[in-house]
C-alpha positions as CSV (number, residue, x, y, z in Angstrom):
1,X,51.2,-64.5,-41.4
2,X,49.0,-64.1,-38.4
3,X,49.8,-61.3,-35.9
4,X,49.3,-62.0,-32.1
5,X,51.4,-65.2,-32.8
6,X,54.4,-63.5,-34.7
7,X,53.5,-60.6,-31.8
8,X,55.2,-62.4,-29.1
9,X,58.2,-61.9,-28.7
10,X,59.0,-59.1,-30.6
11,X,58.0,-55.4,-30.2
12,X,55.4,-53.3,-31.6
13,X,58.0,-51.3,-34.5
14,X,58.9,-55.0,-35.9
15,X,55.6,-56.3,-36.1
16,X,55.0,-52.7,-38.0
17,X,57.9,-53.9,-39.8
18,X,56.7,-57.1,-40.2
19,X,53.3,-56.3,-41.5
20,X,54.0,-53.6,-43.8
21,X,56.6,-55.4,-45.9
22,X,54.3,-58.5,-46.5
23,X,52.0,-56.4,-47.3
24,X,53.9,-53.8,-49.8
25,X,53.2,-50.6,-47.9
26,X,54.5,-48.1,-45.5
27,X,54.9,-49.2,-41.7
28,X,52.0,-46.3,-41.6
29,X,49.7,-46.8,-44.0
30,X,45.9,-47.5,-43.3
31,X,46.6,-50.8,-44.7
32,X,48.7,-52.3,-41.8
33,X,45.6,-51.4,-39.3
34,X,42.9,-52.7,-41.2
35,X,45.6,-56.2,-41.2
36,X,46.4,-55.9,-37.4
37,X,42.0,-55.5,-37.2
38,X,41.4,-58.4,-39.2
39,X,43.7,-60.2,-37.6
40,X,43.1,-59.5,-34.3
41,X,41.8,-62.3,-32.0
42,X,40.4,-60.4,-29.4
43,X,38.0,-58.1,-32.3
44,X,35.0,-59.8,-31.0
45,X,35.5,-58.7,-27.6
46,X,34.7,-54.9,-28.5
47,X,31.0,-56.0,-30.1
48,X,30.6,-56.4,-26.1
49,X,30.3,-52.9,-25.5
50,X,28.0,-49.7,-26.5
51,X,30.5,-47.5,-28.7
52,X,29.1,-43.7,-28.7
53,X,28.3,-41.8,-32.4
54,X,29.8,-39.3,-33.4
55,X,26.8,-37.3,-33.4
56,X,25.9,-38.0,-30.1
57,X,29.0,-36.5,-29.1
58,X,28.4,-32.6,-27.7
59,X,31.6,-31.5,-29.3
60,X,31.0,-33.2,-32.6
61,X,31.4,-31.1,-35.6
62,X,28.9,-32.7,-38.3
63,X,30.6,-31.0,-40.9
64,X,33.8,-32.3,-40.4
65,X,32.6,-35.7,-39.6
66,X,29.9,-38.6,-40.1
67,X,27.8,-38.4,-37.3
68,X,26.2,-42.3,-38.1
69,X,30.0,-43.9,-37.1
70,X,31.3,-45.0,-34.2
71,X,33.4,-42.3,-32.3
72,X,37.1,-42.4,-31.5
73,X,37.2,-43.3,-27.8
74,X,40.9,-42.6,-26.3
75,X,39.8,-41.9,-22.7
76,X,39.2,-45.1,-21.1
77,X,41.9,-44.4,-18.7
78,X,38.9,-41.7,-17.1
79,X,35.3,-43.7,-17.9
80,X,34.9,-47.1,-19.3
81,X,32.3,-48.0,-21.8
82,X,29.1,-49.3,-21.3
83,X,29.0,-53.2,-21.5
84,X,26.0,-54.1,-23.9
85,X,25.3,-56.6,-21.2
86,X,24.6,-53.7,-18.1
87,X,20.8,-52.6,-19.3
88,X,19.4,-55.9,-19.3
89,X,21.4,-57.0,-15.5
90,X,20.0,-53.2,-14.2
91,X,16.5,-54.3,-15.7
92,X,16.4,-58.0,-14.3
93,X,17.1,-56.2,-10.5
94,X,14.3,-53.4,-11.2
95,X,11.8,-56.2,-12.1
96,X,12.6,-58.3,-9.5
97,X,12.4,-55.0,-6.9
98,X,9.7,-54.2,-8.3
99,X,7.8,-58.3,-8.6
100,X,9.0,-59.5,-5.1
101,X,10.1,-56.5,-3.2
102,X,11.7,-57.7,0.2
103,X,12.2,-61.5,-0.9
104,X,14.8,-59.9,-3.6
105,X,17.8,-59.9,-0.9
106,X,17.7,-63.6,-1.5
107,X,16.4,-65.1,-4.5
108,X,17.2,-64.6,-7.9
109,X,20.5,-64.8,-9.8
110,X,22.2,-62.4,-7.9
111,X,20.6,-62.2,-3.9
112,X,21.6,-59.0,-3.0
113,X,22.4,-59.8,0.7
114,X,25.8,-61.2,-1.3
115,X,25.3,-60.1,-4.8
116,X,28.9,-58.7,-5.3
117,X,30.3,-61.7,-3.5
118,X,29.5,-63.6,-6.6
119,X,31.5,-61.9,-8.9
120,X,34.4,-61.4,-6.8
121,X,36.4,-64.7,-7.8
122,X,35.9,-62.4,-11.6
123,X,37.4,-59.2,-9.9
124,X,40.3,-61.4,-8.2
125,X,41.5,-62.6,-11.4
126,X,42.0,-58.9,-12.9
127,X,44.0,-57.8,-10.1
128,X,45.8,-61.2,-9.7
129,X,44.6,-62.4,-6.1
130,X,42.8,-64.9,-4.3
131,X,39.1,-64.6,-4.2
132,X,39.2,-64.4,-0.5
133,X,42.0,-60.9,-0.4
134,X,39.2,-58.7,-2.4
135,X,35.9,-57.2,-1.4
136,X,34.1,-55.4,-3.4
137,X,32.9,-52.3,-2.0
138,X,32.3,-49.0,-1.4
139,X,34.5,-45.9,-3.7
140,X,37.9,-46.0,-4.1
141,X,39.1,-43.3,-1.5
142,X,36.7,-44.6,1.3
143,X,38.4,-48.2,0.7
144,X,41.9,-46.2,1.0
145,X,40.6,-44.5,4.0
146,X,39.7,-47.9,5.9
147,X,43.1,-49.3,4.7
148,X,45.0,-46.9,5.9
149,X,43.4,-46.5,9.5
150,X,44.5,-50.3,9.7
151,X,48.1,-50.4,8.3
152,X,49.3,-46.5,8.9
153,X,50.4,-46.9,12.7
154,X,52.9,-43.9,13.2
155,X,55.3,-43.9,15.6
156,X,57.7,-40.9,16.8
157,X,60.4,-42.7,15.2
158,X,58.5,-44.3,12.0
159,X,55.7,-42.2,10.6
160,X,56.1,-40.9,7.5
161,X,54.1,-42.0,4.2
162,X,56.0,-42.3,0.6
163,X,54.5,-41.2,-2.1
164,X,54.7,-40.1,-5.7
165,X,54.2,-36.2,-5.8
166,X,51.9,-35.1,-8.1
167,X,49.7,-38.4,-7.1
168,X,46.0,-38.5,-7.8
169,X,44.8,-35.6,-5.5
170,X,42.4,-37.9,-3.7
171,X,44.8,-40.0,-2.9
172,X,47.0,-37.2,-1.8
173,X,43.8,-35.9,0.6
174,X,43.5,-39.1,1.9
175,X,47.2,-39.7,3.1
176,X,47.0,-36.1,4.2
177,X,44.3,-36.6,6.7
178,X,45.3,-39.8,7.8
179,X,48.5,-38.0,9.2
180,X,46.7,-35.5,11.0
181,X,44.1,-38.1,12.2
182,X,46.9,-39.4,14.0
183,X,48.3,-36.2,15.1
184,X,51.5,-36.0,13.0
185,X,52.5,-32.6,10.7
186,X,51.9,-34.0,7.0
187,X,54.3,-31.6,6.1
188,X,56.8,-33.6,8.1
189,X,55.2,-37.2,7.6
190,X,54.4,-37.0,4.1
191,X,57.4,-38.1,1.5
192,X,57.2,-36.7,-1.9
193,X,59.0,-38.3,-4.5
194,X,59.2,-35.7,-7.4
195,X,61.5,-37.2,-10.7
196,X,64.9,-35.6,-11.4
197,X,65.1,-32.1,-12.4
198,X,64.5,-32.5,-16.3
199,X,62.5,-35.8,-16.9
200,X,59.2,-36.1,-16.2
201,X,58.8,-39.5,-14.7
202,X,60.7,-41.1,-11.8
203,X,63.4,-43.4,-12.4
204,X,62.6,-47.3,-10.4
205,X,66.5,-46.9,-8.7
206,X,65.2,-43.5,-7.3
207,X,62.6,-45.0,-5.7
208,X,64.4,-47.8,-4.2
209,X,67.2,-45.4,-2.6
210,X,64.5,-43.4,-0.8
211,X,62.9,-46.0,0.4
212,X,66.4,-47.9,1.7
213,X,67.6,-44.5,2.7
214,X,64.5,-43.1,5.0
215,X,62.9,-46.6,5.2
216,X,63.1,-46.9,9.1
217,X,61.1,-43.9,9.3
218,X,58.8,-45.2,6.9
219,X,55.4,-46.6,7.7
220,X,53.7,-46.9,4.5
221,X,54.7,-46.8,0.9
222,X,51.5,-45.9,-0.7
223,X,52.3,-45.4,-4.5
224,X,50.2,-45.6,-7.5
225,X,50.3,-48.8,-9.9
226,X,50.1,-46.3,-12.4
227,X,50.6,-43.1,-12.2
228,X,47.5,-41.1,-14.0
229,X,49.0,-38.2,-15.5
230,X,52.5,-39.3,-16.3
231,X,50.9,-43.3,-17.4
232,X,54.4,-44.7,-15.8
233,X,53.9,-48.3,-14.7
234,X,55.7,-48.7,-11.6
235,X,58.0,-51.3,-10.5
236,X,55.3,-52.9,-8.0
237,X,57.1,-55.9,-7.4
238,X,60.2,-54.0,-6.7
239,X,58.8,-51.4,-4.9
240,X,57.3,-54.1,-2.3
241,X,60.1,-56.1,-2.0
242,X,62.4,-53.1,-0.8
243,X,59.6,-51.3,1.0
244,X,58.9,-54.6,2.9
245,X,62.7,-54.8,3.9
246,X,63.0,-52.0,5.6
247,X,60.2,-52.9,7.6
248,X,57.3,-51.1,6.1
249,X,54.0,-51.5,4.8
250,X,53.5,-51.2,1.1
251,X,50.0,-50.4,-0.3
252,X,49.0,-49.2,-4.0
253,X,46.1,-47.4,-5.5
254,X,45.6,-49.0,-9.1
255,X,42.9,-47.2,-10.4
256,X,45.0,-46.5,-13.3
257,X,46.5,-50.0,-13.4
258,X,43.5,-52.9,-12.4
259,X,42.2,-53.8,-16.4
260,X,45.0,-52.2,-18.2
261,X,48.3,-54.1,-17.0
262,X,48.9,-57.4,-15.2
263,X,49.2,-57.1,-12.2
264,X,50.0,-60.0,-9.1
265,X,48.8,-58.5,-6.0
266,X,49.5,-61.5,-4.1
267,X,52.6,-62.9,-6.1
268,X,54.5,-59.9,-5.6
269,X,53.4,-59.7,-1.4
270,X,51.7,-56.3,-1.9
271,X,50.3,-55.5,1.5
272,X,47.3,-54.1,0.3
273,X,45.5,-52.3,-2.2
274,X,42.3,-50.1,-4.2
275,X,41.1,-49.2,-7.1
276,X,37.9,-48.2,-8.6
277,X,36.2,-49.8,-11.4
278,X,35.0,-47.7,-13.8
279,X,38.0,-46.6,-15.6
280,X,39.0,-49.7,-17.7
281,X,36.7,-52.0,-15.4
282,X,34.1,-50.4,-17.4
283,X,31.3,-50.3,-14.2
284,X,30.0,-47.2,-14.5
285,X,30.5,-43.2,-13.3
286,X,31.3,-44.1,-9.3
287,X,30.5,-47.5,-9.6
288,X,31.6,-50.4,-6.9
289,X,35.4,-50.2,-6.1
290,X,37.7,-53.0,-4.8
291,X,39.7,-53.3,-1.7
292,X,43.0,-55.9,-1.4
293,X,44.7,-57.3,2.1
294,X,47.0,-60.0,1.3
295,X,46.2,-63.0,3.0
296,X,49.4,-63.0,5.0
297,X,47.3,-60.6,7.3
298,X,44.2,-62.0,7.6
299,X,44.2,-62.8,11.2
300,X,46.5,-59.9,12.2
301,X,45.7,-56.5,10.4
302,X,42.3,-55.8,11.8
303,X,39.4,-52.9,10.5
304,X,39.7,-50.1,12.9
305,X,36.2,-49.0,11.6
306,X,33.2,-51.9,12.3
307,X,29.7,-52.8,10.1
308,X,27.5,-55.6,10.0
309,X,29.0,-56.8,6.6
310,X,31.7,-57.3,8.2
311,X,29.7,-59.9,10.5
312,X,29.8,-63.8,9.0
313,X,27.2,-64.3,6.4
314,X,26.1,-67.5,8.2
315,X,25.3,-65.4,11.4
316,X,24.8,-62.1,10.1
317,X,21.0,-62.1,10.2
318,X,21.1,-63.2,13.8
319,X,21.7,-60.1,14.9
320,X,22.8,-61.1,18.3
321,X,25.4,-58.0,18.7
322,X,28.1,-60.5,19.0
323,X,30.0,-59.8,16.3
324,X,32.0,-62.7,14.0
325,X,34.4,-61.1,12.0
326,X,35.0,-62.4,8.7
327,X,38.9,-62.6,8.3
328,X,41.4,-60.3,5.9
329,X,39.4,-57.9,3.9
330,X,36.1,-59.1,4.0
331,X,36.1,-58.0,7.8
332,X,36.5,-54.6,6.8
333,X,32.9,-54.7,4.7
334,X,30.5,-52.2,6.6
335,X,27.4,-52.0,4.6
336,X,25.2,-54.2,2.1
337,X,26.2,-52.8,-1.5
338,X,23.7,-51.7,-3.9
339,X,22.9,-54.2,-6.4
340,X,22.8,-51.3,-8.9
341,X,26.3,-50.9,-8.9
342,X,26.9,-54.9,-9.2
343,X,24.9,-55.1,-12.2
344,X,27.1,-52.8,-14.6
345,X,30.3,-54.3,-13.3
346,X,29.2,-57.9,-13.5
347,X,28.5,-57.4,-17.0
348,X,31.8,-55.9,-17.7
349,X,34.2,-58.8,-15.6
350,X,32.3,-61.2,-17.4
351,X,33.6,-59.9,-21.0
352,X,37.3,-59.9,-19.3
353,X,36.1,-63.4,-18.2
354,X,35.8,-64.3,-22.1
355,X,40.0,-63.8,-22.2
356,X,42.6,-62.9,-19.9
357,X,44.8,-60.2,-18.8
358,X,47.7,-61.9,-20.7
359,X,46.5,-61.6,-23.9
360,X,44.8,-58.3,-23.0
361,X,47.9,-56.8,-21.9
362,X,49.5,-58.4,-25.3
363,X,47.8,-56.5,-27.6
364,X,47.3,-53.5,-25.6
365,X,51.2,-53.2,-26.3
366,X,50.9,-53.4,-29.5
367,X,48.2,-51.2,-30.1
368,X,50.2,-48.2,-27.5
369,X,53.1,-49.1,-29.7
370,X,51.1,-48.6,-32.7
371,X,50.2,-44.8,-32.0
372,X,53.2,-44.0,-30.6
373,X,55.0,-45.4,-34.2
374,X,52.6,-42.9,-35.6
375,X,52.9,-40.2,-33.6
376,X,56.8,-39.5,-33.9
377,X,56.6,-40.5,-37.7
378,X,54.6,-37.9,-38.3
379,X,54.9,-35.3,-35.1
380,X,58.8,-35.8,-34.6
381,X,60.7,-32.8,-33.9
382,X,62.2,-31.5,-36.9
383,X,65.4,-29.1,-36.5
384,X,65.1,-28.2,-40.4
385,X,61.3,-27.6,-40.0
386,X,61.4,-25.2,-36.7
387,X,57.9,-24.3,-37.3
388,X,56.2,-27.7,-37.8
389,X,54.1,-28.7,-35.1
390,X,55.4,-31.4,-32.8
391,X,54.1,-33.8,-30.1
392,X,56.7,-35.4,-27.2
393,X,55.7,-38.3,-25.6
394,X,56.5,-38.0,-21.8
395,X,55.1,-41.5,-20.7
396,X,58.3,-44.0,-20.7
397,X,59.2,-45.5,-24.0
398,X,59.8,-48.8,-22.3
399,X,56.6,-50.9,-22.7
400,X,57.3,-52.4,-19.3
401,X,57.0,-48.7,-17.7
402,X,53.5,-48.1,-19.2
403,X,50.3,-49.1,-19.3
404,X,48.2,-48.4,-22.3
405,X,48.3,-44.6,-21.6
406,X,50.3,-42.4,-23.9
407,X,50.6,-38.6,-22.5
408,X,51.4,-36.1,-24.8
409,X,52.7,-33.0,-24.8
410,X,52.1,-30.2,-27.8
411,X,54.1,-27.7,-29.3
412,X,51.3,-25.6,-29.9
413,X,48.8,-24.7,-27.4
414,X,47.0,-27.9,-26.1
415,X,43.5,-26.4,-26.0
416,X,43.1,-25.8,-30.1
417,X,44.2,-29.7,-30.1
418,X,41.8,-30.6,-27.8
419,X,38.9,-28.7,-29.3
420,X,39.8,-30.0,-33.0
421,X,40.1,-33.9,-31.7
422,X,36.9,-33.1,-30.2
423,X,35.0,-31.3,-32.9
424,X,36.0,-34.8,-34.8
425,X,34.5,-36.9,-33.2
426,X,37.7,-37.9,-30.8
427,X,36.6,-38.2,-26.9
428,X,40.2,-37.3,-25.4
C-alpha cells in the first residue's frame, strides 16, 4: 500500500480509513502519521528549508518541551520559511558587490539589470501563466495600485468595485483610494459582499447573482483567490466568467492562494492579478511580489504610471527619452529590483521547481484533511459533555473551497489557546 497513489481519487477520511485498517490502529493514532511520513513522496522536499527550534522560539516553554527539535510551524499562510538555499544566493550577490562593484549589473549568474527576469518562467508556473503575463516586482499593494489605475475606469453609469467585505485591509485601502482618485464616493462605488446572516463564508451562487444583478454598474471585480481570514477558495474560474459577461474587469489578489492551490490565471481569462511572495512563496518578510495582465491585453491596457523598466531591455541603456514600451505587464515595471530580494525567492521557486503544484496541492489535501479528521474526533461538540472544550471549523468543509488554511474557532477563550500552542513550541 503506498499512499499518494491510493490518494487519488478518494478523500482524506478514506485514506485515514484506508491506512489505519492495514495497519491495525485507530484512524488517529500516531501510527497512521508516521505511515502517511514514510510514505510521502514529496518528504525530501522539506530538508530544502531551515525549520526553527523550539528553543529558539520566544514563546517556548523549555519545560513543557525539547527545545533541540524542530518547532511546529502552522503559519505559513503569514511568513514562509527560509529556503536552505537563500544564504549562500544573498552571499554569492554580496561578493560579487563587493569583488566587481559596478560590472555586477551584468555579469554573473544573475545580472542584476534582469536578475528577476530569470526566474520569472519559475514564478509563471506557480500561478499558471505564461512567462510573458508576470513581472516580478515591487510589494503587493503597489502592484495592486498600478493595476488598478489601468483597468478601474469609472464611469457615471459603471463605477463601482466588488469585493469581499472583510477583505485584506490593504487591499480594502487600496480600492478605497482608487475610488476617490477618481472622484467617486467609495461609500457609493465600493460593493461589499458580506455572507448570509449565520454562515461565515459566502456561498459561489451569491456571488454570481451580485455580480449578474449590479454587473452593468460594475467596473471591477477585485476578489481575493483566497480569502485570508475565512481560508475559502473562491470560484476564480466562475467568478471571471460571469464578471466578464457583464462586461467588467475581473482582477484577484492571491496572496493567500499563489503556492498553496492551483491556480490558471490565464486558463480561466483572469484579467489580472498580485500577490506577494513571502507567505507560501517562502521569499522572505516584504520580499519581491508578482504582478499578472493576461495577454489578451497586452497591446491594449496600458500603465497609467511610466519608469525606465518599463523601457525595452535592448534600448533601455540608450537612454534616448524615447520610450519603447515593453507590452502587457512588463510595461508596467518602473524601477530595477533589488537583487536582494531575487535571491531568497529564487531559491525558494527553484524547490517548487523540484515538483509541481499538482502534486503539491495533492497532498496539501490530505494533510488539511488530516487535521481537520483530528480536530472534530477529538474537539467535536458534545451535547452530553456541555463543558468539554470544543473547536468549530469555519473554513468550508469542501476541499475544493479551501486552500491548506484551516480557521478555527474556540469554545474557550482564544488567547489561553494561543499562549499554550505557543509556550509548546507551536508558531500559530
Amino acid at each position: 500500500l503506498t499512499v499518494m497513489d491510493p490518494f487519488i481519487g478518494s478523500t482524506p477520511r478514506e485514506t485515514l480509513m484506508r491506512v489505519s485498517a492495514s495497519l491495525g490502529c485507530s484512524p488517529a493514532s500516531a501510527q497512521v502519521a508516521a505511515y502517511l511520513d514514510k510514505h510521502d513522496a514529496l518528504r525530501h522536499l522539506r530538508e530544502k528549508f531551515l525549520v526553527p527550534k523550539m528553543a529558539d522560539l520566544p514563546p517556548s516553554d523549555l519545560s513543557l518541551v525539547d527545545g533541540t527539535k524542530e518547532c511546529i510551524y502552522l503559519v505559513g499562510n503569514s511568513l514562509g520559511l527560509q529556503p536552505k538555499m537563500a544564504r549562500k544566493y544573498l552571499g554569492e550577490e554580496l561578493d560579487k558587490w563587493a569583488k566587481m562593484g559596478v560590472h555586477g549589473h551584468t555579469e554573473g549568474s544573475r545580472p542584476w539589470a534582469w536578475a528577476e527576469n530569470n526566474i520569472e518562467e519559475l514564478m509563471a508556473n506557480v500561478v499558471g501563466a505564461k512567462t510573458e503575463e508576470v513581472a516580478l516586482m515591487n510589494g503587493l499593494t503597489v502592484n495592486l495600485h498600478l493595476l488598478m489605475l489601468s483597468f478601474y475606469k469609472p464611469t457615471a453609469a459603471r463605477h463601482k468595485v466588488l469585493l469581499e467585505d472583510k477583505a485584506f485591509p490593504s487591499d480594502h485601502y487600496a480600492v478605497e483610494s482608487q475610488i476617490r482618485l477618481r472622484g467617486f464616493d467609495p461609500q457609493k462605488s465600493m460593493l461589499l459582499l458580506s455572507p448570509r446572516p449565520g454562515e461565515e463564508t459566502l456561498r459561489t451562487e451569491d456571488i454570481l447573482e451580485v455580480i449578474e444583478k449590479e454587473g452593468d454598474a460594475i467596473a471591477v471585480v477585485m476578489f481575493s483567490g483566497v480569502q485570508y481570514y475565512t481560508g475559502q477558495l473562491f470560484n476564480m474560474a466562475a467568478i471571471t466568467e460571469a464578471g466578464q459577461r457583464k462586461g467588467c474587469y475581473v482582477g484577484f489578489d492571491c496572496a493567500h492562494a499563489a503556492g498553496n492551490v492551483e491556480l490558471k490565471l490565464h486558463d480561466w481569462g483572469v484579467d489580472f492579478a498580485c500577490w506577494c511572495s513571502y507567505k507560501y512563496i517562502n521569499s522572505g518578510a516584504g520580499g519581491l511580489a508578482g504582478a499578472f495582465i493576461h495577454e489578451k491585453h497586452k497591446d491594449t491596457i496600458k500603465p497609467a504610471l511610466l519608469g525606465w523598466w518599463g523601457h525595452d531591455l535592448k534600448t533601455r541603456f540608450q537612454m534616448n527619452n524615447v520610450l519603447e514600451l515593453q507590452p502587457g505587464v512588463s510595461g508596467f515595471r518602473l524601477s530595477n529590483q533589488p537583487v536582494l530580494l531575487v535571491c531568497p525567492l529564487q531559491a525558494s521557486l527553484e524547490v517548487f521547481n523540484m515538483t509541481s503544484m499538482q502534486a503539491l496541492r495533492r497532498k496539501s489535501l490530505l494533510l488539511t484533511g488530516y487535521l481537520e479528521y483530528l480536530i472534530q474526533h477529538y474537539y467535536s461538540q458534545d451535547p452530553t459533555q456541555p463543558h468539554k472544550a470544543h473547536v468549530r471549523i469555519i473554513t468550508p468543509s469542501d476541499p475544493q473551497q479551501r486552500g491548506c488554511q484551516l480557521s478555527l474557532s474556540f469554545s474557550v477563550h482564544i488567547r489561553k489557546v494561543f499562549q499554550e500552542l505557543e509556550k509548546r513550541g507551536v508558531a500559530v
